[in-house]
C-alpha positions as CSV (number, residue, x, y, z in Angstrom):
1,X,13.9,8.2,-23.8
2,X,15.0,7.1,-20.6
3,X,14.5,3.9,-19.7
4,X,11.9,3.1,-17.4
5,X,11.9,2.9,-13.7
6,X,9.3,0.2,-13.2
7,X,8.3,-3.3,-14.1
8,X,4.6,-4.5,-14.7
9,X,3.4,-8.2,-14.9
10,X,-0.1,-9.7,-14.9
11,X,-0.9,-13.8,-14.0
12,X,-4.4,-14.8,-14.1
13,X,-5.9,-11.7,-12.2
14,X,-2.7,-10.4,-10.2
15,X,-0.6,-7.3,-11.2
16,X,2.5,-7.0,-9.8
17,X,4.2,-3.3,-9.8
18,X,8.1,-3.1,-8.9
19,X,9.9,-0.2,-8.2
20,X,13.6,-0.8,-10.6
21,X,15.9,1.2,-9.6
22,X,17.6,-1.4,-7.6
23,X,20.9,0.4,-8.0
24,X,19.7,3.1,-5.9
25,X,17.1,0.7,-3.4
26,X,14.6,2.0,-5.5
27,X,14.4,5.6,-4.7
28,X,12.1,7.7,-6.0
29,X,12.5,10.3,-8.9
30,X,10.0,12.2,-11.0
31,X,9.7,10.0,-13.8
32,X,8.9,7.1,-11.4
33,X,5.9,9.0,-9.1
34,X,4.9,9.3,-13.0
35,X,5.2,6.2,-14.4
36,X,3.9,4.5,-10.7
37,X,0.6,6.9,-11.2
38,X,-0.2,5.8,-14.3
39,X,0.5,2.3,-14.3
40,X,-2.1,2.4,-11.8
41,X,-4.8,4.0,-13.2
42,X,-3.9,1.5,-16.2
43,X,-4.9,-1.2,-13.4
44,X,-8.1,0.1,-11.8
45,X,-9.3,0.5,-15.6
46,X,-8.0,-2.8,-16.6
47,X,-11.2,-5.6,-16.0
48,X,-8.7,-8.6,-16.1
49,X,-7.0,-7.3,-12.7
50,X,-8.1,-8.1,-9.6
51,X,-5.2,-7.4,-6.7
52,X,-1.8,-5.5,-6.8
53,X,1.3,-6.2,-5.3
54,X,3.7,-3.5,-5.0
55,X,7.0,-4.5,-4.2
56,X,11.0,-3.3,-4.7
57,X,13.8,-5.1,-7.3
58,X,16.9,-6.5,-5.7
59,X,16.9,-6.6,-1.7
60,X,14.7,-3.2,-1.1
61,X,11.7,-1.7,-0.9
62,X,12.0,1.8,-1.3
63,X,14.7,4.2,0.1
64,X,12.9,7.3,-0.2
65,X,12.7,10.1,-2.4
66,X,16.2,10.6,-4.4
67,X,18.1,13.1,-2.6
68,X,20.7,13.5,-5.6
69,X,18.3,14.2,-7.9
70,X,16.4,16.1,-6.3
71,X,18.6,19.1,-5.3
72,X,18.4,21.0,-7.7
73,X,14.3,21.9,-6.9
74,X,15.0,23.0,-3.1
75,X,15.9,26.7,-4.5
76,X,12.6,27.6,-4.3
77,X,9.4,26.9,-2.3
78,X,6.8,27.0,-5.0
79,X,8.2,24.7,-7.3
80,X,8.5,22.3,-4.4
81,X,5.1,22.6,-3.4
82,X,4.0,21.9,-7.1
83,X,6.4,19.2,-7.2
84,X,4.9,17.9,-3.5
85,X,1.3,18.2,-5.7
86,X,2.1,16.4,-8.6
87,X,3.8,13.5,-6.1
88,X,0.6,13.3,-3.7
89,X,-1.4,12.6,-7.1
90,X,0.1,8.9,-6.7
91,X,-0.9,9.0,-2.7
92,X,-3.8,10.0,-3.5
93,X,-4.6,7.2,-6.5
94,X,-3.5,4.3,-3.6
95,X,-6.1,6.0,-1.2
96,X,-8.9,5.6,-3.9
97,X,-7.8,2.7,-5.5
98,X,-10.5,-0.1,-5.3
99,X,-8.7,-2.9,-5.6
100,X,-6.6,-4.7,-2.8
101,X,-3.6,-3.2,-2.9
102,X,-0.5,-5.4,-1.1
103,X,3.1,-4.4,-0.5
104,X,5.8,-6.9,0.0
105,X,8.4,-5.1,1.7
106,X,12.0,-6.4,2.2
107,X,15.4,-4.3,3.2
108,X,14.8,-0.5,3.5
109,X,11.7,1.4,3.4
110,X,12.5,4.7,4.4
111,X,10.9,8.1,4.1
112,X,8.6,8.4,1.1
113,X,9.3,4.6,0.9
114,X,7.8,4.1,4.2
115,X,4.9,6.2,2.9
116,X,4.0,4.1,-0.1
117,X,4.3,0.9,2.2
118,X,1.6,2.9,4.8
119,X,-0.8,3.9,2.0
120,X,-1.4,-0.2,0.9
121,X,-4.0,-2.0,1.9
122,X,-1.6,-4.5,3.7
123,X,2.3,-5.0,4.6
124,X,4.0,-8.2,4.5
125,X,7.6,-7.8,5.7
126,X,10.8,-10.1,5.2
127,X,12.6,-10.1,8.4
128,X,15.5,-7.9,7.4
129,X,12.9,-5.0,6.3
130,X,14.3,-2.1,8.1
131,X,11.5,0.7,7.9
132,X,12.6,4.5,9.1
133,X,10.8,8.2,8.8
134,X,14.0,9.7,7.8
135,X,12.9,13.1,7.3
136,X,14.0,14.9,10.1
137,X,17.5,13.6,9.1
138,X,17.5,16.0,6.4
139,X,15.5,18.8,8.4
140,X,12.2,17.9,6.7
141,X,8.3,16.6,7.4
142,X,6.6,13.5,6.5
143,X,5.4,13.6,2.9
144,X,3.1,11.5,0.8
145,X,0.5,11.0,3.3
146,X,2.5,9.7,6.8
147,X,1.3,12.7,8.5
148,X,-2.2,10.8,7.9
149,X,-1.8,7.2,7.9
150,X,0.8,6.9,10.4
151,X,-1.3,8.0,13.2
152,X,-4.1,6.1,12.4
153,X,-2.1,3.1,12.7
154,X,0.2,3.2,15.7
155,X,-1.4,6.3,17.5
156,X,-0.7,10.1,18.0
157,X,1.9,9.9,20.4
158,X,3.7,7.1,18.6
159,X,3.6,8.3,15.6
160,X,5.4,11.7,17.1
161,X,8.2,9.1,18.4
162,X,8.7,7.7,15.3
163,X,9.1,10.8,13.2
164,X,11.0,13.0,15.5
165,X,13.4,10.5,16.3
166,X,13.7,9.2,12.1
167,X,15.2,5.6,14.1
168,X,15.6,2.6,12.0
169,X,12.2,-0.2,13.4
170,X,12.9,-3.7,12.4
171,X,10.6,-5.7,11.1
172,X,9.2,-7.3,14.6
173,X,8.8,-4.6,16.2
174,X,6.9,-3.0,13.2
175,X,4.2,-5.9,13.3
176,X,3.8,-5.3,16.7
177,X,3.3,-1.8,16.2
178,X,0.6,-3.2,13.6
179,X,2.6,-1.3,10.6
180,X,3.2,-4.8,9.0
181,X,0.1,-7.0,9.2
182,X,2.9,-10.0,9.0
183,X,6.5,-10.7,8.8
184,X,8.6,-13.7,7.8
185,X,11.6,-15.4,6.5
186,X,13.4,-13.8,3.5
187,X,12.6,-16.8,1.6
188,X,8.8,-16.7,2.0
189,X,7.4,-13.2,2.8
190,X,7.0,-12.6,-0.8
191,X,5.2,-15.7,-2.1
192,X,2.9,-15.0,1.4
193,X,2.4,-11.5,0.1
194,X,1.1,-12.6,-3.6
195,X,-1.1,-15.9,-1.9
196,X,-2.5,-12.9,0.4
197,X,-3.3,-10.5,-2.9
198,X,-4.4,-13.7,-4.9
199,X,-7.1,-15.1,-2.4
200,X,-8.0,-11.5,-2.2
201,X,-8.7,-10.8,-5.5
202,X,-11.6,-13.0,-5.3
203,X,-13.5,-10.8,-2.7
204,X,-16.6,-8.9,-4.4
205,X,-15.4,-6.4,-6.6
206,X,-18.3,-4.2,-5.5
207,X,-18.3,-5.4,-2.1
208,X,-14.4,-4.2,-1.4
209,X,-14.3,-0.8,-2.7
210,X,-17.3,0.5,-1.0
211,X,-16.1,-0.9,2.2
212,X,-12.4,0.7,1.6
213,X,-14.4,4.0,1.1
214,X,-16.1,3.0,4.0
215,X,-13.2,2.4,6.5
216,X,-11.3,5.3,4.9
217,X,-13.7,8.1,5.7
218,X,-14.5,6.1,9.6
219,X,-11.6,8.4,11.4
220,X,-13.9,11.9,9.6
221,X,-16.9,10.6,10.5
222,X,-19.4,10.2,13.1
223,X,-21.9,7.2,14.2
224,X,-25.0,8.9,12.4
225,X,-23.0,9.5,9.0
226,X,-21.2,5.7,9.1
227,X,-24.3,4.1,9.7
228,X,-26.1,6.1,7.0
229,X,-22.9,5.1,4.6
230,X,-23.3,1.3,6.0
231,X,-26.8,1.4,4.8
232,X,-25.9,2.8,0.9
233,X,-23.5,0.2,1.1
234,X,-25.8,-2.7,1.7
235,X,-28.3,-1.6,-0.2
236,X,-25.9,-1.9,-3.8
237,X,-23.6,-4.9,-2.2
238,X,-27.1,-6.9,-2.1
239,X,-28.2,-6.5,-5.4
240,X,-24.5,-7.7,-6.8
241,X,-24.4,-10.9,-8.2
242,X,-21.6,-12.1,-6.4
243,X,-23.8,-12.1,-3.5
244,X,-26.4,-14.6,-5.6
245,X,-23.4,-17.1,-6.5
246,X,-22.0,-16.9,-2.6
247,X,-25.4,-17.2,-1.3
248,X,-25.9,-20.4,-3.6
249,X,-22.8,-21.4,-2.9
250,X,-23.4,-21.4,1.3
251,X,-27.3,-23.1,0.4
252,X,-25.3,-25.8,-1.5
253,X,-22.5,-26.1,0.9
254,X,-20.1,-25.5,-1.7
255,X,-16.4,-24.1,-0.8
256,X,-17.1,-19.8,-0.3
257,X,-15.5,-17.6,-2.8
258,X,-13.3,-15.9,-0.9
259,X,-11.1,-17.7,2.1
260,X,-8.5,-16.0,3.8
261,X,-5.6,-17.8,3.7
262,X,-4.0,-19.2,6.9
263,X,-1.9,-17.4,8.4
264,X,2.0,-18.3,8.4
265,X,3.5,-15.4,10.1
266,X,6.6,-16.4,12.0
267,X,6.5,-19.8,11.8
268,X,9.5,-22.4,10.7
C-alpha cells in the first residue's frame, strides 16, 4: 500500500486537510484527488467538525497536477476525459460542501493548485504565495472548475488575461484582484487562516449552507428565482434553534455567537 498523500487533524471543531507531497510542492496524483475526496465527505458526515482548512506541507500550496505521472494517460482522449470526471468529483464535493471551507496558501499554487485554492470559501495568502494558470504552458485548458470560478471573481476579460498569458501573480496583486480575501507575513497568514475558519465554525450550521447554495446558484439565476430561494431560506433559518439562543443572546446583551474576527491583513 502506498503511503498516503495527505494529512488529517481535528481540534475542538476544526479539521485541517494538508496536501504531503512536499517533495513534489504537493502536486496532484490519482491517489490524492482520491484520498482528498473522501476525506471530505468523511468531514461533511462527521458532526464534531465545524470549518476546514485546506493547506500545503513544507513551503507550498499546490503545484498542479503531476505532470510525470501523469504521461502515461495523454495517449488517449477518453481515458482522459474519464480521468477529468473522476477529478472534478473532488471540485464538485468543495462546491457543495456546507461547511466553511478555508485555504491557507503559501509558495506555489499553480494550475489545478490554483483551482482547489479558487473553489474554497476563502484565501489567505503568505506573501511569497506565487499563484499561476499554467496550462497554456503545456498547451492545455483550465481544469477543476477555473473556467467557472475564475471569472466570477476577477471578471471575463481578466480572467482571459490570466489564462492566456499562464504569468506568475504575487500575492498583492492577487488580493487586489479579490483572488485572496487577505495576505500577510509568512509567519502569520496561517494562524490568520485557522482564527478565520475557527470564528467561522460557529456561524449557524443551517444558516451557512443554505446561503452558500444560495450565493452559488446567484450568477444562474434571476431576481424572481433568488428571491423565491431567499424566502425558503428564511422560512427554515427561522425555525433553527441557533436563531433562539442568538436572539436570547442580543435580548440579554450577551457577546453574539459568531464575530468576525478583526482583520490583520498587511499590517506589522
Amino acid at each position: 500500500m502506498k503511503p498516503s498523500t495527505i494529512e488529517l487533524s481535528i481540534d475542538n471543531g476544526l479539521a485541517t486537510l494538508v496536501m504531503a507531497r512536499p517533495e513534489r510542492k504537493n502536486a496532484l496524483t490519482v491517489q490524492m484527488f482520491a484520498e482528498l475526496l473522501d476525506a471530505l465527505n468523511g468531514l461533511r458526515r462527521n458532526p464534531e467538525v465545524k470549518a476546514v482548512l485546506l493547506t500545503g506541507a513544507g513551503n507550498d500550496f499546490c503545484s498542479g497536477g503531476d505532470i510525470g505521472n501523469m504521461q502515461g494517460d495523454f495517449v488517449e482522449g477518453a481515458s482522459v476525459r474519464r480521468r477529468m470526471e473522476e477529478n472534478n468529483r473532488l471540485l464538485l464535493a468543495m462546491a457543495d460542501f456546507d461547511k466553511p471551507l478555508i485555504a491557507a496558501v503559501d509558495g506555489v499554487a499553480f494550475g489545478a493548485g490554483f483551482s482547489l485554492g479558487l473553489a474554497c470559501d476563502f484565501l489567505i495568502a503568505s506573501e511569497r504565495a506565487r499563484f499561476c494558470m499554467a496550462f497554456a504552458r503545456l498547451g492545455l485548458g483550465p481544469d477543476l472548475g477555473a473556467s467557472y470560478t475564475l471569472p466570477r471573481i476577477v471578471g471575463l476579460q481578466k480572467a482571459k488575461e490570466i489564462i492566456y498569458s499562464a504569468r506568475e501573480i504575487p500575492a498583492q496583486e492577487a488580493a487586489q484582484l479579490g483572488i485572496a480575501l487577505e495576505v500577510l507575513p509568512v509567519e502569520r497568514f496561517h494562524a490568520r487562516a485557522e482564527e478565520l475558519a475557527r470564528a467561522m465554525a460557529n456561524l449557524s450550521p443551517t444558516g451557512f449552507s443554505m446561503t452558500k447554495r444560495l450565493l452559488n446558484a446567484s450568477l444562474e439565476s434571476d431576481l424572481a428565482g433568488m428571491l423565491n430561494a431567499e424566502a425558503s431560506n428564511q422560512a427554515v433559518c427561522m425555525s433553527s434553534n441557533y436563531l433562539k439562543e442568538a436572539a436570547g443572546r442580543f435580548t440579554r446583551k450577551e457577546p453574539a455567537l459568531f464575530q468576525w474576527p478583526k482583520s490583520k491583513r498587511n499590517d506589522a
